[in-house]
C-alpha positions, 0 to 999 in steps of 0.5 A: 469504531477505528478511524483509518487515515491513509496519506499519499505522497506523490513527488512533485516532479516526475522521477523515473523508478520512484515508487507511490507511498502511501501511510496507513493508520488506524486510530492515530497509530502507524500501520505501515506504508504501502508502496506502489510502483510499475511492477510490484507493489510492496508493504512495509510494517509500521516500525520495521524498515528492514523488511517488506513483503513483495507481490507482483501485480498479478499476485497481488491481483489473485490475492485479492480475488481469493480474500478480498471482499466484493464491493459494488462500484457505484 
């Protein structure tokens, strides 16, 4: 079975229009890094710091509706 990591990296001191990163793994290999900010959030491949793919919130939000998987909270 895959071990999955994710770290975060939150700036110690608040800095405007900073984005929240957080590192993805799987099995001790690089994904990519998920970035996180006030109006988008972006994903950036692992070993491709060219381009990145872009969603605005609302799209991120209907993405994940249609492809997501329904968990219950607990």
């Amino acid at each position: 079975m895959e071990k999955h990591d994710a770290s975060l990296n939150l700036h110690t001191k608040v800095v405007a229009h900073k984005d929240i990163e957080v590192k993805v793994r799987s099995d001790d290999a690089a994904l990519g890094t998920l970035l996180v900010s006030k109006g988008n959030v972006e994903w950036l491949p692992a070993n491709n710091h060219v381009n990145r793919y872009r969603f605005s919130w609302e799209r991120f939000a209907s993405l994940m509706g249609e492809h997501g998987k329904p968990v219950r909270n607990s």
